[in-house]
C-alpha positions as CSV (number, residue, x, y, z in Angstrom):
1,X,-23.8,1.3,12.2
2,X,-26.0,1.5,9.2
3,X,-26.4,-1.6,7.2
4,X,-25.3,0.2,3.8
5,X,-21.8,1.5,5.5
6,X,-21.0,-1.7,6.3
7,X,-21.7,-2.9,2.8
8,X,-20.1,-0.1,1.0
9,X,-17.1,1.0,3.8
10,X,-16.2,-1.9,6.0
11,X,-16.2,-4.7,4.2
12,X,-14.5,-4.2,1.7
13,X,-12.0,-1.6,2.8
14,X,-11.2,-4.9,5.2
15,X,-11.0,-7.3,2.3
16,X,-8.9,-4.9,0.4
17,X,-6.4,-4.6,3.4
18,X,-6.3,-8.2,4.1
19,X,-5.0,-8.7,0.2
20,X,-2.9,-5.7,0.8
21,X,-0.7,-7.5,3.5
22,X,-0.1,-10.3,1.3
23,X,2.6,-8.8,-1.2
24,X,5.1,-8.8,2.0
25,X,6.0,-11.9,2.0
26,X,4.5,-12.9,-1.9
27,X,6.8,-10.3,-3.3
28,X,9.6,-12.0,-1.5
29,X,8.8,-15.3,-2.8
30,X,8.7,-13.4,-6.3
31,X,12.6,-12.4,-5.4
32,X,13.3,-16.2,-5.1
33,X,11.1,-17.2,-8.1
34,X,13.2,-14.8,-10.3
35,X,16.5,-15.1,-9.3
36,X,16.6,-11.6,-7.5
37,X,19.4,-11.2,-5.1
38,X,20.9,-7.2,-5.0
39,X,20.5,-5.7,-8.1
40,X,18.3,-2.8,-7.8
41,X,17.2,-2.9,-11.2
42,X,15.8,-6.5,-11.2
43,X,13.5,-5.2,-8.3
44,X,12.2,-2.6,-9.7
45,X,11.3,-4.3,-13.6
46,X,9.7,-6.6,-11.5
47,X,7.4,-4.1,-10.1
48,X,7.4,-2.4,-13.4
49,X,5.4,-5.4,-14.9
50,X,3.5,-6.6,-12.0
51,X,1.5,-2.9,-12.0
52,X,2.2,-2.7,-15.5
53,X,-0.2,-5.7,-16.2
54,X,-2.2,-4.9,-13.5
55,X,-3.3,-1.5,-15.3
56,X,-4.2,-3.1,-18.3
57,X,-6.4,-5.5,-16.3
58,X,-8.3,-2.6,-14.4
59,X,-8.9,-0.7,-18.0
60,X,-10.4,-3.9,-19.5
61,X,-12.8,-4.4,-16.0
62,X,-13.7,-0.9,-16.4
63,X,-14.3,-0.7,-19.7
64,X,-16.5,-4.1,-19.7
65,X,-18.3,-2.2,-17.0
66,X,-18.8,1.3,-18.4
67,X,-19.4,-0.8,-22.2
68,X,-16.8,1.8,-23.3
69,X,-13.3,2.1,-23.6
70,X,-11.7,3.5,-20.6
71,X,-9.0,6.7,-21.3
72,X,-7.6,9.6,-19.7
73,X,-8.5,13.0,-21.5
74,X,-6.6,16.2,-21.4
75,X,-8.1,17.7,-18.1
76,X,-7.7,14.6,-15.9
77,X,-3.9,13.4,-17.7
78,X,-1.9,15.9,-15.6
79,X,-3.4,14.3,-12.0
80,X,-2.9,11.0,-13.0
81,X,0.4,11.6,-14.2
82,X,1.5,12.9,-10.6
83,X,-0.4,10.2,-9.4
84,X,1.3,7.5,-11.0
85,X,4.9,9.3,-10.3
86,X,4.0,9.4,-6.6
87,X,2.1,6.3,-5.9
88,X,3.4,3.9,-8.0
89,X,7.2,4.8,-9.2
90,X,7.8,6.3,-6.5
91,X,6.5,4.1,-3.5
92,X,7.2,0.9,-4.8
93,X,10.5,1.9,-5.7
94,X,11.4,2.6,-2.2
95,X,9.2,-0.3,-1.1
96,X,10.7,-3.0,-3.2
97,X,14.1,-1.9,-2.7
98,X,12.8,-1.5,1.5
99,X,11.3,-5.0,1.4
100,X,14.4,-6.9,0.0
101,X,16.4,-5.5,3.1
102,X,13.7,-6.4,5.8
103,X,11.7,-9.0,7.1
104,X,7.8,-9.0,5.9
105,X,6.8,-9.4,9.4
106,X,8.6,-5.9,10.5
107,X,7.6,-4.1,7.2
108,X,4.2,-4.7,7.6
109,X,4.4,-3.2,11.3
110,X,6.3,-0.1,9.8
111,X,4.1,0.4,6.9
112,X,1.2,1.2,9.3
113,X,2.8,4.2,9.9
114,X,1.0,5.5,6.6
115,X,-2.4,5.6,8.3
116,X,-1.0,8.4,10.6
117,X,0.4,10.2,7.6
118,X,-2.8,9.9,6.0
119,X,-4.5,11.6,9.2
120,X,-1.8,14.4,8.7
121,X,-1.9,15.4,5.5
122,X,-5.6,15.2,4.9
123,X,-6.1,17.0,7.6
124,X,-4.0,19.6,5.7
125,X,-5.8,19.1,2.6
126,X,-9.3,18.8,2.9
127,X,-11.7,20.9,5.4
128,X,-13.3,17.8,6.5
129,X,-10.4,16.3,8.4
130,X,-9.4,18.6,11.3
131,X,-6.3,17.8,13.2
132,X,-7.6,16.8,16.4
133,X,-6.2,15.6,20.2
134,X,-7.5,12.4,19.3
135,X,-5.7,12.5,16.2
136,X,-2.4,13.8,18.0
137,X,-2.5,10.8,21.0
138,X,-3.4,8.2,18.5
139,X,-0.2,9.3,16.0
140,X,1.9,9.0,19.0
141,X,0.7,5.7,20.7
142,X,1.0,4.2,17.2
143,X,4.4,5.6,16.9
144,X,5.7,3.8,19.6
145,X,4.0,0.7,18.8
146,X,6.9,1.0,15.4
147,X,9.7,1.7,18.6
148,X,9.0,-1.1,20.3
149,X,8.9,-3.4,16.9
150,X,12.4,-2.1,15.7
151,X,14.2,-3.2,19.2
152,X,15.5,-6.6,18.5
153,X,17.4,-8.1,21.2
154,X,18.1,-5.2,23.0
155,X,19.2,-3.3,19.6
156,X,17.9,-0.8,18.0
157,X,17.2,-2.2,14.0
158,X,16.3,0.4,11.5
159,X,18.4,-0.3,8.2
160,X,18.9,3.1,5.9
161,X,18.3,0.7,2.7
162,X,15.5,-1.6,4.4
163,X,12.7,-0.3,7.4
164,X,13.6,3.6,6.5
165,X,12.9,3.0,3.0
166,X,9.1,1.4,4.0
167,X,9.3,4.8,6.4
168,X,9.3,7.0,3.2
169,X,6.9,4.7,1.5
170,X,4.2,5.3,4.4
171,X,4.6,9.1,3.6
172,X,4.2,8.7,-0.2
173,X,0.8,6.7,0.2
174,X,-0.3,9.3,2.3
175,X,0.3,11.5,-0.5
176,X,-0.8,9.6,-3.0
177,X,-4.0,8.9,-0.9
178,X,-4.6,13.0,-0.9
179,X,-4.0,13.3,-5.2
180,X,-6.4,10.3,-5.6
181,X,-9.0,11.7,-4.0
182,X,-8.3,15.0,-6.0
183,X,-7.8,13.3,-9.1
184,X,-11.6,11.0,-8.8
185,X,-13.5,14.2,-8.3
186,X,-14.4,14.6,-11.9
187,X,-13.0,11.4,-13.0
188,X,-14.0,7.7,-13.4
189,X,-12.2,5.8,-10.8
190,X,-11.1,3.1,-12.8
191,X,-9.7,5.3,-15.3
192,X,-7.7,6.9,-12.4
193,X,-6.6,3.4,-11.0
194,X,-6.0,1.4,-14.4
195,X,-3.1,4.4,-15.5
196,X,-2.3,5.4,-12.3
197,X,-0.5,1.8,-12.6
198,X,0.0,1.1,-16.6
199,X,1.9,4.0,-16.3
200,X,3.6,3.8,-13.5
201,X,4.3,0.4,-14.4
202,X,5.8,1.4,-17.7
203,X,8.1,4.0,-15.7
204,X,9.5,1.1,-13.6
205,X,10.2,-0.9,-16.7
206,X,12.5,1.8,-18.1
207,X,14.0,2.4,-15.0
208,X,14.9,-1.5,-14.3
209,X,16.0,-2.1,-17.9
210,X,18.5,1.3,-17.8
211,X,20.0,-0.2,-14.2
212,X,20.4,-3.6,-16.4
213,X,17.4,-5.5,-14.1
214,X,16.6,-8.9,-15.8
215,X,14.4,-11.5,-14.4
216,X,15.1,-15.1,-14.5
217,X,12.3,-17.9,-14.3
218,X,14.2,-19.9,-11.6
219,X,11.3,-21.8,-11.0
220,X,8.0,-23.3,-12.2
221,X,6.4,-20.8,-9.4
222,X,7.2,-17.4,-10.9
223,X,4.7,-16.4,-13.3
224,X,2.1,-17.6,-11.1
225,X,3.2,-15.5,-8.5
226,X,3.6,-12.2,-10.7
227,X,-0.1,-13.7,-11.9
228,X,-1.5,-13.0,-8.5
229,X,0.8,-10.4,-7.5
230,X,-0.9,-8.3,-10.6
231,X,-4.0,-9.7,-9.8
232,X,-3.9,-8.4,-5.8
233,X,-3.1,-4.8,-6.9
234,X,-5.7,-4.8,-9.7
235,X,-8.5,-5.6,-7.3
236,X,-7.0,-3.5,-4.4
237,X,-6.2,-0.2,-6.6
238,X,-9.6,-0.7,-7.8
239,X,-11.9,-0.7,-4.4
240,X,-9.3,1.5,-2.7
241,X,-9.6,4.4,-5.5
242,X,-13.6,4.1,-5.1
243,X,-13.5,4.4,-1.9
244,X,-11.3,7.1,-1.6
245,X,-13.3,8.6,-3.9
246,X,-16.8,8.6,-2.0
247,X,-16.0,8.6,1.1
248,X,-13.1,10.6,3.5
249,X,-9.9,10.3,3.4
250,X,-9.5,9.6,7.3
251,X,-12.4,7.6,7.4
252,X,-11.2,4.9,4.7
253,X,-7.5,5.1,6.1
254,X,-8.3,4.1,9.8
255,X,-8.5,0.5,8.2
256,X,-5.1,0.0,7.2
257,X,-4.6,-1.5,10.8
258,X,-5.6,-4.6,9.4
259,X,-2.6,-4.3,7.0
260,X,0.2,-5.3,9.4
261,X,-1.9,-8.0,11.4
262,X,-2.4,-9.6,7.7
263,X,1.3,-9.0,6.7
264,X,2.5,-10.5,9.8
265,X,0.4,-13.8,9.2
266,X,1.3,-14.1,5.5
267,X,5.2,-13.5,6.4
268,X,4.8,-16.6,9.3
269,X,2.5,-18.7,7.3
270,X,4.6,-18.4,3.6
271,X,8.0,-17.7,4.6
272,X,8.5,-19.4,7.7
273,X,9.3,-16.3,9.6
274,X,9.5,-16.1,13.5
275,X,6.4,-14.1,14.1
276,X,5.5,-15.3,17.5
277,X,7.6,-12.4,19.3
278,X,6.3,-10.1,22.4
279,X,7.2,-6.8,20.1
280,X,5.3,-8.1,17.7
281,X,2.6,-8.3,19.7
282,X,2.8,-5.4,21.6
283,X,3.4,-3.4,18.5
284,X,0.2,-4.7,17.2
285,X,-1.0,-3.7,20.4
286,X,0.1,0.4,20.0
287,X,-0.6,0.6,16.4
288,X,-4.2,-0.7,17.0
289,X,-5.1,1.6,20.0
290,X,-3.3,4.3,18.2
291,X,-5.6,4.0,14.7
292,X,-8.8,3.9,16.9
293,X,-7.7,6.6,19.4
294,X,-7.6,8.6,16.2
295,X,-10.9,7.8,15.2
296,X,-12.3,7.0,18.5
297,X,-14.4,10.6,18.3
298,X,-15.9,9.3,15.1
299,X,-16.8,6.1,16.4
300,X,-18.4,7.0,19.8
301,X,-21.1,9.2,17.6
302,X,-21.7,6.2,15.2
Protein backbone atom coordinates (compact mmCIF):
# COMPACT_ATOMS: atom_id res chain seq x y z
CA UNK A 1 0.00 0.00 0.00
CA UNK A 2 1.42 3.23 -1.05
CA UNK A 3 2.44 5.63 1.66
CA UNK A 4 0.20 8.63 0.06
CA UNK A 5 -3.09 6.23 0.09
CA UNK A 6 -2.70 5.71 3.41
CA UNK A 7 -2.35 9.37 4.15
CA UNK A 8 -5.00 10.60 1.90
CA UNK A 9 -7.68 7.29 1.96
CA UNK A 10 -7.20 5.32 5.08
CA UNK A 11 -6.64 7.44 7.62
CA UNK A 12 -8.88 9.58 7.55
CA UNK A 13 -11.79 7.86 6.05
CA UNK A 14 -11.07 5.69 9.54
CA UNK A 15 -11.03 8.79 11.64
CA UNK A 16 -14.05 10.11 9.99
CA UNK A 17 -16.02 6.74 10.72
CA UNK A 18 -14.87 6.43 14.15
CA UNK A 19 -16.59 10.11 14.77
CA UNK A 20 -19.43 8.90 12.69
CA UNK A 21 -20.45 6.10 15.29
CA UNK A 22 -20.49 8.47 18.03
CA UNK A 23 -23.94 10.39 17.30
CA UNK A 24 -25.71 6.90 18.25
CA UNK A 25 -25.57 7.05 21.56
CA UNK A 26 -24.57 11.28 21.73
CA UNK A 27 -27.79 11.96 19.96
CA UNK A 28 -29.55 10.00 22.59
CA UNK A 29 -27.99 11.77 25.38
CA UNK A 30 -29.14 15.00 23.31
CA UNK A 31 -32.85 13.45 23.69
CA UNK A 32 -32.31 13.47 27.45
CA UNK A 33 -30.54 16.87 27.52
CA UNK A 34 -33.58 18.47 25.81
CA UNK A 35 -36.36 17.05 27.24
CA UNK A 36 -37.23 14.84 24.10
CA UNK A 37 -39.53 12.04 24.79
CA UNK A 38 -42.22 11.27 21.53
CA UNK A 39 -42.82 14.21 19.73
CA UNK A 40 -41.63 13.84 16.34
CA UNK A 41 -41.13 17.38 15.81
CA UNK A 42 -38.70 18.04 18.80
CA UNK A 43 -36.52 15.33 16.96
CA UNK A 44 -36.27 16.64 14.05
CA UNK A 45 -35.59 20.74 15.09
CA UNK A 46 -33.06 19.22 16.88
CA UNK A 47 -31.47 17.92 13.93
CA UNK A 48 -32.50 20.91 12.01
CA UNK A 49 -29.99 23.08 14.20
CA UNK A 50 -27.32 20.67 14.82
CA UNK A 51 -26.61 20.48 10.67
CA UNK A 52 -27.97 23.85 10.54
CA UNK A 53 -24.96 25.15 12.53
CA UNK A 54 -22.79 22.77 11.31
CA UNK A 55 -23.13 24.34 7.68
CA UNK A 56 -22.37 27.56 8.70
CA UNK A 57 -19.18 26.19 10.34
CA UNK A 58 -17.96 24.25 7.15
CA UNK A 59 -18.67 27.64 4.94
CA UNK A 60 -16.59 29.77 7.33
CA UNK A 61 -13.56 26.75 7.26
CA UNK A 62 -13.84 26.87 3.61
CA UNK A 63 -13.93 30.10 3.09
CA UNK A 64 -10.78 30.86 5.55
CA UNK A 65 -9.26 28.29 3.32
CA UNK A 66 -10.03 29.29 -0.21
CA UNK A 67 -9.56 33.37 1.40
CA UNK A 68 -12.94 33.74 -0.34
CA UNK A 69 -16.41 33.54 0.53
CA UNK A 70 -17.78 30.22 -0.16
CA UNK A 71 -21.38 30.08 -2.30
CA UNK A 72 -23.30 27.98 -4.46
CA UNK A 73 -23.91 29.47 -8.10
CA UNK A 74 -26.65 28.76 -10.54
CA UNK A 75 -25.05 25.63 -12.20
CA UNK A 76 -24.10 23.72 -9.06
CA UNK A 77 -27.60 25.08 -6.76
CA UNK A 78 -29.90 22.43 -8.31
CA UNK A 79 -27.34 19.26 -7.07
CA UNK A 80 -26.97 20.55 -3.84
CA UNK A 81 -30.49 21.20 -3.43
CA UNK A 82 -31.22 17.35 -4.12
CA UNK A 83 -28.47 16.72 -2.11
CA UNK A 84 -29.43 18.40 0.89
CA UNK A 85 -33.32 16.98 0.41
CA UNK A 86 -31.81 13.41 0.26
CA UNK A 87 -28.97 13.40 2.61
CA UNK A 88 -29.83 15.54 5.16
CA UNK A 89 -33.84 16.06 5.44
CA UNK A 90 -34.43 13.08 4.37
CA UNK A 91 -31.95 10.64 6.26
CA UNK A 92 -31.81 12.18 9.39
CA UNK A 93 -35.36 12.39 9.48
CA UNK A 94 -35.79 8.75 9.33
CA UNK A 95 -32.73 8.38 11.43
CA UNK A 96 -33.59 10.47 14.30
CA UNK A 97 -37.07 9.38 14.40
CA UNK A 98 -35.21 5.37 13.90
CA UNK A 99 -32.72 6.12 16.65
CA UNK A 100 -35.39 7.27 19.36
CA UNK A 101 -37.06 3.80 18.93
CA UNK A 102 -33.79 1.58 19.06
CA UNK A 103 -30.89 0.89 20.90
CA UNK A 104 -27.48 2.68 19.63
CA UNK A 105 -25.76 -0.62 19.83
CA UNK A 106 -28.33 -2.28 17.22
CA UNK A 107 -28.58 0.89 14.94
CA UNK A 108 -25.09 1.08 14.48
CA UNK A 109 -25.11 -2.74 13.33
CA UNK A 110 -28.09 -1.93 10.90
CA UNK A 111 -26.75 1.17 9.61
CA UNK A 112 -23.83 -0.89 8.00
CA UNK A 113 -26.16 -1.98 5.71
CA UNK A 114 -25.45 1.35 3.70
CA UNK A 115 -22.04 0.15 2.66
CA UNK A 116 -23.78 -2.59 0.57
CA UNK A 117 -26.20 -0.10 -0.81
CA UNK A 118 -23.39 2.05 -1.68
CA UNK A 119 -21.75 -1.04 -3.62
CA UNK A 120 -25.21 -1.29 -5.48
CA UNK A 121 -25.94 1.70 -6.58
CA UNK A 122 -22.56 2.89 -7.65
CA UNK A 123 -22.22 0.14 -9.34
CA UNK A 124 -25.33 1.36 -11.27
CA UNK A 125 -24.07 4.71 -11.55
CA UNK A 126 -20.55 4.99 -12.37
CA UNK A 127 -18.61 2.68 -15.01
CA UNK A 128 -15.90 2.15 -12.49
CA UNK A 129 -17.84 0.05 -10.02
CA UNK A 130 -18.94 -3.17 -11.77
CA UNK A 131 -21.32 -5.43 -9.86
CA UNK A 132 -19.16 -8.30 -9.12
CA UNK A 133 -19.42 -12.11 -7.27
CA UNK A 134 -17.44 -10.66 -4.71
CA UNK A 135 -19.71 -7.85 -4.43
CA UNK A 136 -22.80 -10.25 -4.53
CA UNK A 137 -21.31 -12.85 -1.50
CA UNK A 138 -20.09 -9.97 0.51
CA UNK A 139 -23.82 -8.18 0.36
CA UNK A 140 -25.22 -11.42 1.44
CA UNK A 141 -22.77 -12.52 4.30
CA UNK A 142 -23.16 -8.96 5.57
CA UNK A 143 -26.83 -9.24 5.40
CA UNK A 144 -27.01 -11.88 7.64
CA UNK A 145 -24.67 -10.58 9.98
CA UNK A 146 -28.08 -7.67 10.42
CA UNK A 147 -30.29 -11.27 10.87
CA UNK A 148 -28.51 -12.52 13.41
CA UNK A 149 -28.24 -8.96 15.32
CA UNK A 150 -32.18 -8.44 15.19
CA UNK A 151 -32.88 -12.04 16.95
CA UNK A 152 -33.15 -11.12 20.59
CA UNK A 153 -34.05 -13.90 22.78
CA UNK A 154 -35.29 -16.05 20.34
CA UNK A 155 -37.44 -13.10 18.72
CA UNK A 156 -37.29 -11.63 15.79
CA UNK A 157 -36.93 -7.49 16.73
CA UNK A 158 -37.27 -5.18 13.83
CA UNK A 159 -39.62 -2.19 14.90
CA UNK A 160 -41.63 -0.33 11.78
CA UNK A 161 -40.84 3.17 13.60
CA UNK A 162 -37.18 2.20 14.96
CA UNK A 163 -34.51 -0.54 13.03
CA UNK A 164 -36.67 -0.21 9.55
CA UNK A 165 -36.47 3.40 9.78
CA UNK A 166 -32.26 3.12 10.04
CA UNK A 167 -33.02 0.39 7.07
CA UNK A 168 -34.25 3.29 4.84
CA UNK A 169 -31.67 5.60 6.10
CA UNK A 170 -28.80 3.09 4.84
CA UNK A 171 -30.47 3.37 1.34
CA UNK A 172 -30.59 7.16 1.35
CA UNK A 173 -26.81 7.50 2.21
CA UNK A 174 -26.14 5.32 -0.54
CA UNK A 175 -27.91 7.75 -2.61
CA UNK A 176 -26.73 10.58 -1.29
CA UNK A 177 -23.14 9.10 -1.53
CA UNK A 178 -23.88 8.66 -5.62
CA UNK A 179 -25.24 12.82 -5.95
CA UNK A 180 -22.17 13.89 -3.88
CA UNK A 181 -19.89 12.55 -6.02
CA UNK A 182 -21.90 14.05 -8.99
CA UNK A 183 -22.47 17.20 -7.40
CA UNK A 184 -18.13 17.68 -6.48
CA UNK A 185 -17.25 17.16 -10.08
CA UNK A 186 -17.13 20.82 -10.92
CA UNK A 187 -17.64 22.05 -7.56
CA UNK A 188 -15.71 23.01 -4.38
CA UNK A 189 -16.28 20.36 -1.82
CA UNK A 190 -16.80 22.53 0.96
CA UNK A 191 -19.31 24.51 -0.86
CA UNK A 192 -21.11 21.10 -1.54
CA UNK A 193 -20.85 19.95 2.21
CA UNK A 194 -21.33 23.47 4.07
CA UNK A 195 -25.17 23.79 2.07
CA UNK A 196 -25.70 20.42 1.64
CA UNK A 197 -26.29 20.86 5.58
CA UNK A 198 -27.27 24.75 6.19
CA UNK A 199 -29.91 23.92 4.09
CA UNK A 200 -30.91 20.88 4.95
CA UNK A 201 -30.70 22.04 8.38
CA UNK A 202 -32.96 25.02 7.68
CA UNK A 203 -35.61 22.34 6.15
CA UNK A 204 -35.62 20.48 9.43
CA UNK A 205 -36.18 23.61 11.38
CA UNK A 206 -39.45 24.38 9.51
CA UNK A 207 -40.43 21.01 9.56
CA UNK A 208 -39.98 20.60 13.54
CA UNK A 209 -41.49 24.08 14.32
CA UNK A 210 -44.81 23.26 11.91
CA UNK A 211 -45.10 19.67 14.05
CA UNK A 212 -44.88 22.11 17.22
CA UNK A 213 -41.09 20.48 18.18
CA UNK A 214 -39.57 22.66 20.99
CA UNK A 215 -36.42 21.96 22.83
CA UNK A 216 -36.03 22.37 26.50
CA UNK A 217 -32.52 22.90 28.21
CA UNK A 218 -33.22 20.14 30.92
CA UNK A 219 -29.78 20.16 31.83
CA UNK A 220 -26.45 22.08 32.11
CA UNK A 221 -25.19 19.21 29.31
CA UNK A 222 -27.30 20.17 26.37
CA UNK A 223 -25.71 22.84 24.41
CA UNK A 224 -22.45 21.19 24.82
CA UNK A 225 -23.70 18.27 23.35
CA UNK A 226 -25.49 19.98 20.25
CA UNK A 227 -21.79 21.87 20.44
CA UNK A 228 -20.08 18.69 19.48
CA UNK A 229 -22.90 17.04 17.83
CA UNK A 230 -22.45 20.06 15.17
CA UNK A 231 -18.96 19.91 15.48
CA UNK A 232 -18.77 15.88 14.55
CA UNK A 233 -20.84 16.37 11.38
CA UNK A 234 -18.91 19.50 10.29
CA UNK A 235 -15.64 17.64 10.28
CA UNK A 236 -17.13 14.38 8.95
CA UNK A 237 -19.26 16.03 6.03
CA UNK A 238 -16.17 17.80 5.24
CA UNK A 239 -13.45 14.81 4.71
CA UNK A 240 -16.27 12.48 3.59
CA UNK A 241 -17.33 14.92 0.60
CA UNK A 242 -13.43 15.12 -0.42
CA UNK A 243 -13.09 11.93 -0.44
CA UNK A 244 -15.92 11.04 -2.27
CA UNK A 245 -14.87 13.44 -4.42
CA UNK A 246 -11.36 12.11 -5.49
CA UNK A 247 -11.53 8.92 -4.99
CA UNK A 248 -14.47 5.88 -5.85
CA UNK A 249 -17.37 5.57 -4.49
CA UNK A 250 -16.77 1.77 -3.49
CA UNK A 251 -13.48 2.34 -2.55
CA UNK A 252 -14.20 5.06 0.22
CA UNK A 253 -17.44 3.14 1.36
CA UNK A 254 -15.76 -0.28 2.28
CA UNK A 255 -14.78 1.70 5.51
CA UNK A 256 -17.98 2.29 6.99
CA UNK A 257 -17.32 -1.19 8.84
CA UNK A 258 -15.74 0.69 11.29
CA UNK A 259 -18.96 2.63 11.87
CA UNK A 260 -20.91 -0.01 13.86
CA UNK A 261 -17.75 -1.37 15.88
CA UNK A 262 -17.48 2.42 16.94
CA UNK A 263 -21.23 2.87 17.49
CA UNK A 264 -21.38 -0.22 19.57
CA UNK A 265 -18.51 1.04 21.99
CA UNK A 266 -19.93 4.58 22.29
CA UNK A 267 -23.53 3.09 23.02
CA UNK A 268 -21.68 0.63 26.00
CA UNK A 269 -19.28 3.13 27.15
CA UNK A 270 -22.00 6.50 27.35
CA UNK A 271 -25.20 4.93 27.81
CA UNK A 272 -24.62 2.01 29.79
CA UNK A 273 -25.98 -0.40 27.16
CA UNK A 274 -25.49 -4.22 27.28
CA UNK A 275 -23.14 -4.64 24.47
CA UNK A 276 -21.32 -7.71 25.49
CA UNK A 277 -23.85 -10.06 23.55
CA UNK A 278 -22.80 -13.16 21.18
CA UNK A 279 -25.07 -11.49 18.19
CA UNK A 280 -23.28 -8.60 18.65
CA UNK A 281 -20.40 -10.21 18.08
CA UNK A 282 -21.12 -12.46 15.57
CA UNK A 283 -22.86 -9.69 13.59
CA UNK A 284 -19.68 -7.75 13.79
CA UNK A 285 -18.28 -10.87 12.62
CA UNK A 286 -20.68 -11.11 9.03
CA UNK A 287 -20.75 -7.51 8.46
CA UNK A 288 -16.84 -7.38 8.53
CA UNK A 289 -16.22 -10.44 6.22
CA UNK A 290 -19.06 -9.26 4.15
CA UNK A 291 -17.42 -5.48 3.49
CA UNK A 292 -14.00 -7.18 2.75
CA UNK A 293 -15.45 -10.10 0.65
CA UNK A 294 -16.67 -7.17 -1.36
CA UNK A 295 -13.59 -5.57 -1.80
CA UNK A 296 -11.38 -8.58 -1.22
CA UNK A 297 -10.55 -8.44 -5.31
CA UNK A 298 -9.35 -4.91 -4.78
CA UNK A 299 -7.30 -5.73 -1.99
CA UNK A 300 -5.48 -8.92 -3.17
CA UNK A 301 -4.02 -6.60 -6.24
CA UNK A 302 -2.98 -3.81 -3.72
Amino acid sequence: MKKNKFLILILPAVFVNILWGSPFALIKLGYNAFGITNNTGSKLLFAGIRFFLAGILIILYGSFMKKKFLKPTKNNISSILLLSLTQTVLLYSLFYIGLSNSSGAFSAIINSCSVFFSVIFASIFFKADKVTFYKVAGSLIGFCGVVVASFNGGSFSFHWNGEFLIFLNCICFAISGVISKKATQHTDSFTVAGYNLLLGGLVLCFIGWIAKGQLVIANKNAIWLLIVLSTISAICFSIWTKLLKVNKVGEVSVFQFVVPIAGIFFSGVLLGEDIIQLRYLIAIILITAGIFTVFSKDLIKK
